[in-house]
N, C-alpha and C positions, 0 to 999 in steps of 0.2 A: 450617586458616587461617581466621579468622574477622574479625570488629572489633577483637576484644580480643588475641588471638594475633598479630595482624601489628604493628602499631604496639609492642609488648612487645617483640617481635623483633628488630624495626628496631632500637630505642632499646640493646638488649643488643649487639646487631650493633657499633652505633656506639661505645658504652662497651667495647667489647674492642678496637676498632683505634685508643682512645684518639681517634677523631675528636672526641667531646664527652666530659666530667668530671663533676666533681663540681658545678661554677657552677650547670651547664645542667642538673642533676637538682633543686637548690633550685629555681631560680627556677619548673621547669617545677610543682614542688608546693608551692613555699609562695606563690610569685608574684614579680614583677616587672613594674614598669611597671603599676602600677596595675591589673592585673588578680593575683588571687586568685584561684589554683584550688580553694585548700580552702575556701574561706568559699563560691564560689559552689556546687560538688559538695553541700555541706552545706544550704544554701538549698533548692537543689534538689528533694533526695532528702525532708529534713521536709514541704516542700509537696504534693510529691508522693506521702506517705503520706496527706497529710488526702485529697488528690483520690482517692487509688484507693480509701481508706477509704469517702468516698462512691460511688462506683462498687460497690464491695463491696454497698454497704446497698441497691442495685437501684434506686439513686433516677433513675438514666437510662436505662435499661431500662424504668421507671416511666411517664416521662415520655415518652417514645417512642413509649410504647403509647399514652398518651393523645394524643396528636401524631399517630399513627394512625386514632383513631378521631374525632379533628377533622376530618380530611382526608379520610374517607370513602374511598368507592370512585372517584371524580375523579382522574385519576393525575395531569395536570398540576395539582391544586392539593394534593397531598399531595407529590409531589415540593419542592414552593415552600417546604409548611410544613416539613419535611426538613431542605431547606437553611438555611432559616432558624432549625429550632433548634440545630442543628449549630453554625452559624455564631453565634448567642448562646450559646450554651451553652462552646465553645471560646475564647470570649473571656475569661472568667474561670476555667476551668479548667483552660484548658492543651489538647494537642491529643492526647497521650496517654488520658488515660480516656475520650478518646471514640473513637479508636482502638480500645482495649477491651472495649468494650461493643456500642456503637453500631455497628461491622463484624458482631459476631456478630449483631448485631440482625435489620441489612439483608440477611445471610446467609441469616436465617429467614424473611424476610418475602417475599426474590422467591421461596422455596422452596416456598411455600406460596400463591403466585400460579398461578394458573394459566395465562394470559395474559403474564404476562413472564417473555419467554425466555428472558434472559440476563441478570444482575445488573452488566452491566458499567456502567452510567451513574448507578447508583445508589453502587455501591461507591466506582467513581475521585470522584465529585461530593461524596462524603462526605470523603473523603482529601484532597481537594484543598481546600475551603471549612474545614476542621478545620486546617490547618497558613495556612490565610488567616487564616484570626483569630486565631491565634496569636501574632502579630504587633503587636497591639493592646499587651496589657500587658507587660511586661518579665515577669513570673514567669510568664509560659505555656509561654515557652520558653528551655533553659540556652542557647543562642544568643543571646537579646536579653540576660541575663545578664553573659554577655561583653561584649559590644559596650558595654554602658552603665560597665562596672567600668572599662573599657580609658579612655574618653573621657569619664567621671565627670558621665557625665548624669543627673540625677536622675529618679524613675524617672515621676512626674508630666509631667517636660517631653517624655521620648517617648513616654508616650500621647498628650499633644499633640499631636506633630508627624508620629506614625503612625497617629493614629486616623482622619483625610480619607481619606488614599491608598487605607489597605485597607476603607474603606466602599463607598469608592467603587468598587474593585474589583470587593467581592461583587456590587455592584447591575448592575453591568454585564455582569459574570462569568455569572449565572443564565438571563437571556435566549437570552445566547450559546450555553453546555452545552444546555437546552430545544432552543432550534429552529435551531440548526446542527451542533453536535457529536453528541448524541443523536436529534437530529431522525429517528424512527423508531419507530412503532409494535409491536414487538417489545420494545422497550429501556426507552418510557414510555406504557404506553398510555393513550388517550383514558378509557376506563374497564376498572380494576384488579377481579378477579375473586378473589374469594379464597374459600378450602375454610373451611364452617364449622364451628365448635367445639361439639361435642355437649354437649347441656345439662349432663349428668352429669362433664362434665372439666371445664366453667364453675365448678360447685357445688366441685370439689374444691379442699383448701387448696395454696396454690404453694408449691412445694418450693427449699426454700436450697440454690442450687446450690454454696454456698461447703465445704457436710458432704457429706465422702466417701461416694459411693456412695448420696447421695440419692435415685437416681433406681431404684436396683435393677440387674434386669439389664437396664436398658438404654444401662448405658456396657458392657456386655459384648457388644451389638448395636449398638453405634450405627452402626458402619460399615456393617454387613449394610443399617439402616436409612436409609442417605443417601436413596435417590430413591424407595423405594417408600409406598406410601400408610400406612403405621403409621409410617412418620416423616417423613411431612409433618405428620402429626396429633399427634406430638410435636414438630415445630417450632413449630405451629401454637400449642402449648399455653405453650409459652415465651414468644411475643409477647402472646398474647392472655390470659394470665393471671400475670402477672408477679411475683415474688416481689418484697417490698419491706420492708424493717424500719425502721417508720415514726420508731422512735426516733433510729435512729443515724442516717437521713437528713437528720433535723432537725438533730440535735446536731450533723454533721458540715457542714451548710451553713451554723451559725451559727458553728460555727467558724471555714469558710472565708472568708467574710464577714469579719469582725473580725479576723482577720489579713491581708488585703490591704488593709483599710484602717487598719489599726495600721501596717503596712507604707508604704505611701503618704504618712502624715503624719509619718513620723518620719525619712522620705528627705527627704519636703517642706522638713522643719523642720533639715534636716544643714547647715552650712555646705557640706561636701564631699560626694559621692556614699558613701563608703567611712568615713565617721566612726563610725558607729555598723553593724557587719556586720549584713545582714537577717537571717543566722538566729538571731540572739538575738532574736527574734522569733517566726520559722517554727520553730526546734525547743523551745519549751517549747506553742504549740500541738500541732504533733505529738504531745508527750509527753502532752498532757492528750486528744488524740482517742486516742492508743493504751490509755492506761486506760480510757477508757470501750470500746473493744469486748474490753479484757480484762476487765473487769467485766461485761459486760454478757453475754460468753461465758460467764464464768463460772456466773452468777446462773441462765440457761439452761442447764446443760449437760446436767443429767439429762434433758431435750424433745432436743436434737441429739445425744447419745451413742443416746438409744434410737433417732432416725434411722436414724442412721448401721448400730446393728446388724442392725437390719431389712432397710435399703438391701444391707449386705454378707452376711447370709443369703440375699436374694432372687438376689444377686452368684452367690455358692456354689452354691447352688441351678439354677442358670441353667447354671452349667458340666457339675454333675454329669449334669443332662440333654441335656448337648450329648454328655458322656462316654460316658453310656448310649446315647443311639443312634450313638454310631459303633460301640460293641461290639457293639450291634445287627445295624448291618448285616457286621461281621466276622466274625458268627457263621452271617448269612445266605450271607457267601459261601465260608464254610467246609463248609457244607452242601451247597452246589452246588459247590464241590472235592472234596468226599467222592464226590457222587455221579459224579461227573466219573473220578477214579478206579476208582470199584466198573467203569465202562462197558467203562474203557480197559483192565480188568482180562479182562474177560472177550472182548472183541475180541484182546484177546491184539497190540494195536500199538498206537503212537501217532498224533496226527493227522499228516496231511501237510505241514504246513509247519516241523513241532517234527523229521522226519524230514528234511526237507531242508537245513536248517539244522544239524544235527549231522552231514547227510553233508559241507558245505562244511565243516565246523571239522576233521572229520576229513581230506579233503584239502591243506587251509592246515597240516595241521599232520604231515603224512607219513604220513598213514591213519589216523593213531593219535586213538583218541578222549582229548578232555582230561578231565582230573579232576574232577569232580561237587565244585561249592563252591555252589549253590542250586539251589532249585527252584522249575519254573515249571509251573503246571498248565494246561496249554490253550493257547491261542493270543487270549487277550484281554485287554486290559488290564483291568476290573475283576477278573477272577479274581489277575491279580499282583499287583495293590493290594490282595488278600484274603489275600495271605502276609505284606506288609508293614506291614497297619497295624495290628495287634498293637504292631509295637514303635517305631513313632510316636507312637502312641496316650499312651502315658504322659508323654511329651515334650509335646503338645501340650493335657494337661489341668492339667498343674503350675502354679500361678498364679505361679514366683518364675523360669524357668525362662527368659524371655523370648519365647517362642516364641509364635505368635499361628497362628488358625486360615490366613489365609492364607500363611503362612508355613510351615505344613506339607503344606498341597497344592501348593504349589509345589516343595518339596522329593521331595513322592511322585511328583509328575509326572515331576521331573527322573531320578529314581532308574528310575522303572519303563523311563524312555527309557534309559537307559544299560542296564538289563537285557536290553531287546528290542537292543539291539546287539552284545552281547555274545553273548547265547544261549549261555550258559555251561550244556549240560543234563547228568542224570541219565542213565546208561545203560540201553537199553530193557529196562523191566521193573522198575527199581527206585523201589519207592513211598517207601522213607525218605525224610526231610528229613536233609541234612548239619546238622553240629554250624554251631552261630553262629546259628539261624537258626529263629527261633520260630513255626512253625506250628499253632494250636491244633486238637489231635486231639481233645479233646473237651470237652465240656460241663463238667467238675469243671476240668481247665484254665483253660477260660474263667470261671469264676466264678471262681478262684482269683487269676488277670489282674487282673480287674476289682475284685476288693475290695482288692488292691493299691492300684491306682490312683487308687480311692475315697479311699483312706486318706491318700492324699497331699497331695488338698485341704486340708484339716483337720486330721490331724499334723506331728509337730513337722519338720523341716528340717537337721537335725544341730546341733554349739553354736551356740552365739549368736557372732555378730562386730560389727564395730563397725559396718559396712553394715547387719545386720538389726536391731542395738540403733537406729541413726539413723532406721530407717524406721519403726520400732515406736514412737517418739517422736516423730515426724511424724505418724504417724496421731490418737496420744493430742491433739498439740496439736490437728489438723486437727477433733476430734472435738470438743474442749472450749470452746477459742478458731476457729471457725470462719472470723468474719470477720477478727481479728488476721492466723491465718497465713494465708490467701488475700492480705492486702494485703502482707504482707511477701514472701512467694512471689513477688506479681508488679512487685515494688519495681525500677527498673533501677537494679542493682548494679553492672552490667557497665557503668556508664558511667560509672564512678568511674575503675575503672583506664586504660579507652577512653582519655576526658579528660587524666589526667595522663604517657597518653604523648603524646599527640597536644601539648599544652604541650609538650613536653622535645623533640619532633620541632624543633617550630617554633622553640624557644629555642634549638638546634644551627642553625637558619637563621640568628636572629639574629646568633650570637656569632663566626660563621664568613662573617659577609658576605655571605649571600645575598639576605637582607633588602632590604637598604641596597639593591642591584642591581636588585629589585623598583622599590622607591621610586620607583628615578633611573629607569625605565621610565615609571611611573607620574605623573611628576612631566613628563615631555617630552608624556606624551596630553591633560595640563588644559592644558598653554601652547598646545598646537595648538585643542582643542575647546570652554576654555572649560567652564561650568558644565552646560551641556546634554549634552557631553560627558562630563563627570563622572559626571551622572546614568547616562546613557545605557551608557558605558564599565564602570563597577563595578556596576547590574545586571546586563549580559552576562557579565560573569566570574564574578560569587558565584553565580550561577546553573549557568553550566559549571563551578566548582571544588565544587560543593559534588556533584557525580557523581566526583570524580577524587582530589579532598584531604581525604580520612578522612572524609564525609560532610558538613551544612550546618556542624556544632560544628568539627570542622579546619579549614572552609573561613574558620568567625568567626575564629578564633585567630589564621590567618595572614594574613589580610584584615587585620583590629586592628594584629597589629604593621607591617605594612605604611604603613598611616596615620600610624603613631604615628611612623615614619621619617623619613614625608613633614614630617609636623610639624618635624622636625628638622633637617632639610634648608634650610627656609625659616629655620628659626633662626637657622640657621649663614648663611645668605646674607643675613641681614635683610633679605628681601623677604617680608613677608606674604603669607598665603594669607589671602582675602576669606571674611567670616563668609560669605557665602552658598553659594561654592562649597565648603568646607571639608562645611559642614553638609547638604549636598546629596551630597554624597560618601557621610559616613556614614548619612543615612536609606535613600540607595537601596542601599548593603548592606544593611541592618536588612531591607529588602524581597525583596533575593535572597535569601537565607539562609534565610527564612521562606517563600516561596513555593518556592526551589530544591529544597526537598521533594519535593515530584511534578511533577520535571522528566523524566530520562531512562534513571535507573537507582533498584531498589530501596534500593538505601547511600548516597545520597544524602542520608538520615538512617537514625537508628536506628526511628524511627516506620514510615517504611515496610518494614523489615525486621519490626515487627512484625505492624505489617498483613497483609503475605504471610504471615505463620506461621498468623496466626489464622482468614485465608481456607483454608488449605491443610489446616486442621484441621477445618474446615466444610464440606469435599470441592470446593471451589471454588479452581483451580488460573491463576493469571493470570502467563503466560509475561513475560519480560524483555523479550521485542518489540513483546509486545501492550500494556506498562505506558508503554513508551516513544512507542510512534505513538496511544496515545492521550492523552497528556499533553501531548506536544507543541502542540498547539494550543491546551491549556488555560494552560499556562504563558507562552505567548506572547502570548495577549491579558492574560493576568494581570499582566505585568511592563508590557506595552504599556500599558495603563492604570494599575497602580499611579506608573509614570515619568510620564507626563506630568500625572497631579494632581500628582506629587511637586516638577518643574519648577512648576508655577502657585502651588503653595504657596512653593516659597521666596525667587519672584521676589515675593514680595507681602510674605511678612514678614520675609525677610534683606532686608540692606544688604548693601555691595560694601566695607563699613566692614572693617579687619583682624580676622582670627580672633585673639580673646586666649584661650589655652591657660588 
């Protein structure tokens, strides 16, 4: 059960007991009420190719570095510079590619500190101030998206009217995280210490982490390499010498550029929000940045194919020597079982505990000794891990096989414990091994094992299927077009289907009255509280709904039609809702929704689901309790101060004049 899998669920759930039809399947994907799910999904996903396309080309990873080395070794003024370019930088590009990039960044950078201990005030600061700016323009995030389709704002007037709140936030927001939330010299030190980069990895050229196997074999050690000093000096090498392809960074920022303000002026110049859809706009850019990094892949390919073959011999290579010495040591402890037996040959017994242990199996079992089904030579676990890793062995050097080095010590470990409980032995005196059960007797064995095994890396795999034809053409693109399929690979796909259940969820609340019930809630809290209440009342919800209702994108959806009810409501009664509270309403959702990000749980969005993937991938594990009591204070002065500029702002430029729809 996932994002995608449960809302799919639900919605199949409901269409079998006939609770919702065929209505509530349209409107949840073609649209209803002024929101479009396909025009916005589509918007989205082209924007978000040019962004990750820039991210691809290492132009913020680029930048980062340079951000770094402005900021010196001064942790509180490199922290500031941090923030700040997060915080610009997420204003125009959305809060995902910094998400991707910029987490692995700060991954590498406290990794490589010596001095900070713990990356937690760098990472949540970065997550938090990235989903704050988000907030600014409408195409940062498919939440403001909504909210502007639903209420046919244009998308100039909610930069408008959101660009104070969330300024004002950051500037408030940074002081606060500094010298109360992280206020601690572990977390931000006075001055940052960093391991330096030998002249000779300076001089070398950065390697495109987008071609497979760039790196050699050290995606086949990375893990091994998390904390020890050869990969701090390969994190080290990542910040401080940053791969960047200066062409497509350019071509990709002017195209970014010139579609949000192609975007901008032709929303400007709409009678309606919705007259002209923005992605006949954002997808013939996209179209025109995807040809250039298929061009441009191409034009390169013979430079990133001979990478890559290089990178995947060094790959190969890496393994086959990891192969060789476990056959290595299999053979060393075959030879101290050899001699182990010659001993026990001529003592003419066994040791004392392989003797007492077959006396108890013979008593549990009527005196009678059991059936010889393995053999165990001695009384120590490496000697039993010296019968068994023979035939691990080939299992854990197959590269297609799944199995990974930790993943077969822990299987040998498991296996040799179940052995030593069993003590299933040999009757005294008998040196065979039983059938099943491969112990190499000698040196033509072992080599004959081992070139087996050898062979396995590098020969063929039986026929071809459609799994290994798809992956053998993954590789080809990943080789050719490098940055294309890295931008596509990390495209969110998964928020196509997400969205159009989460619509058909909400459209089954609609049509079935639950909506309406909302409303009439909703509509008795503004008669009691007034506009400050408004304010007040729907940041505290879209803030808790967006941890409980399909993340901050369900929380918009159902939020919107909620609104769109209320609107209805006062239709139906001819009592106006007053421009100022109407519109007071919907900014301080725009502000939860956007900030409700890193509130109290990671699904609260899809962004911070990615986050956690990409820290967890970075050996940097951040618990659900630990993400929640430290966010807790961030979000609360965040909302705290985004609401009340948000009150000042619209007691200054609403009227109490009627909302005209």
């Amino acid at each position: 059960m996932n994002f995608v899998t449960a809302p799919l669920i639900a919605d199949l759930f409901l269409l079998a007991i006939l609770a919702i039809g065929r209505q509530e399947v349209h409107d949840g994907i073609i649209g209803a009420d002024n929101i479009s799910p396909i025009d916005i999904m589509a918007f989205f996903l082209t924007l978000a190719y040019i962004a990750i396309s820039i991210d691809a080309s290492g132009l913020i990873r680029y930048l980062a570095f340079k951000v770094l080395q402005k900021g010196g070794k001064v942790g509180h003024r490199l922290f500031f510079y941090l923030y700040a370019f997060f915080f610009g930088l997420g204003s125009f590009i959305g809060n995902d590619p910094i998400i991707l990039s910029g987490t692995a960044f700060l991954a590498y950078m406290t990794r490589v500190s010596s001095n900070i201990i713990h990356p937690r005030a760098w990472i949540h600061t970065q997550f938090a101030i990235a989903n704050v700016a988000s907030a600014i323009l409408v195409s940062s995030n498919p939440t403001n998206l909504v909210l502007a389709g639903a209420f046919n704002i244009k998308f100039i007037h909610y930069t408008a009217n959101m660009i104070v709140p969330v300024v004002v936030t950051a500037i408030v927001l940074f002081p606060f995280l500094l010298y109360i939330v992280f206020a601690n010299e572990d977390l931000i030190p006075y001055s940052i210490k960093m391991h330096e980069l030998p002249e000779e990895v300076k001089a070398k050229k950065p390697v495109n982490p987008n071609i497979p196997h760039a790196r050699g074999h050290v995606d086949e050690d990375e893990a091994d390499l998390a904390n020890n000093e050869e990969g701090k000096l390969l994190s080290l090498e990542e910040i401080m010498n940053p791969f960047l392809d200066k062409g497509g960074a350019a071509f990709g920022a002017v195209i970014m550029a010139a579609t949000l303000v192609t975007v901008l002026a032709i929303n400007a110049a709409s009678a309606k929000s919705g007259a002209h859809p923005v992605f006949w706009v954002t997808l013939p850019a996209a179209f025109v940045m995807f040809c250039w990094d298929i061009g441009f892949g191409w034009y390169h390919r013979k430079e990133t194919r001979d990478i890559a073959r290089k990178g995947r011999e060094e790959f190969e290579d890496a393994q086959i020597a990891r192969a060789e010495r476990k056959f290595q040591q299999a053979e060393e402890a075959r030879q101290t079982s050899a001699a182990s037996h010659e001993v026990r040959g001529e003592t003419g017994s066994s040791s004392p505990k392989l003797e007492s242990k077959d006396a108890q199996l013979q008593e549990s079992d009527g005196g009678h000794a059991p059936t010889p089904a393995i053999l165990l030579v001695e009384n120590t676990d490496d000697r039993v891990l010296a019968a068994m890793s023979s035939a691990h062995l080939e299992r854990s050097i197959s590269p297609h096989n799944g199995y990974t080095e930790k993943q077969e010590k822990g299987n040998m470990t498991s296996e040799v414990n179940s052995l030593e409980e069993k003590s299933i032995l040999n009757q005294t005196g008998s040196d065979s091994p039983p059938q099943g059960l491969f112990v190499p007797q000698s040196d033509e064995d072992l080599e004959r094992r081992r070139r087996n095994s050898m062979a396995s890396i590098h020969g063929p795999h039986g026929p071809a299927t459609l799994m290994s034809l798809g992956q053998d053409t993954l590789r080809w693109c990943q080789e050719t077009f490098p940055t294309a399929a890295a931008v596509v690979l990390h495209l969110p796909f998964a928020l196509v289907p997400f969205a159009f259940c989460m619509f058909i969820l909400v459209q089954g609340l609609v049509t079935k009255g639950w909506v309406p019930v909302f409303a009439y809630g909703w509509e008795h809290w503004v008669k009691r509280t007034g506009t400050v209440g408004a304010i007040g009342g729907m940041g505290f919800l879209s803030v808790i709904l967006c941890n409980f209702a399909g993340t901050n994108i369900g929380t918009t959806i159902l939020l919107c039609r909620i609104i769109q009810k209320w609107q209805q409501i006062h239709v139906v009664s001819g009592v106006p809702i007053s421009d100022r509270t109407f519109w007071a309403t919907v900014y301080s959702m725009a502000l939860g929704v956007n900030y409700g990000a890193f509130s109290a749980a990671f699904s609260a969005s899809l962004a911070g689901l990615l986050w956690r993937d990409i820290l967890a991938r970075k050996h940097i594990r951040v618990r659900s309790l630990d993400f929640a009591r430290v966010n807790l204070p961030i979000i609360s002065i965040a909302m705290i101060v985004g609401c009340v500029v948000l009150v000042g702002e619209v007691y200054i430029v609403r009227k109490e004049t009627p909302y005209k729809m």
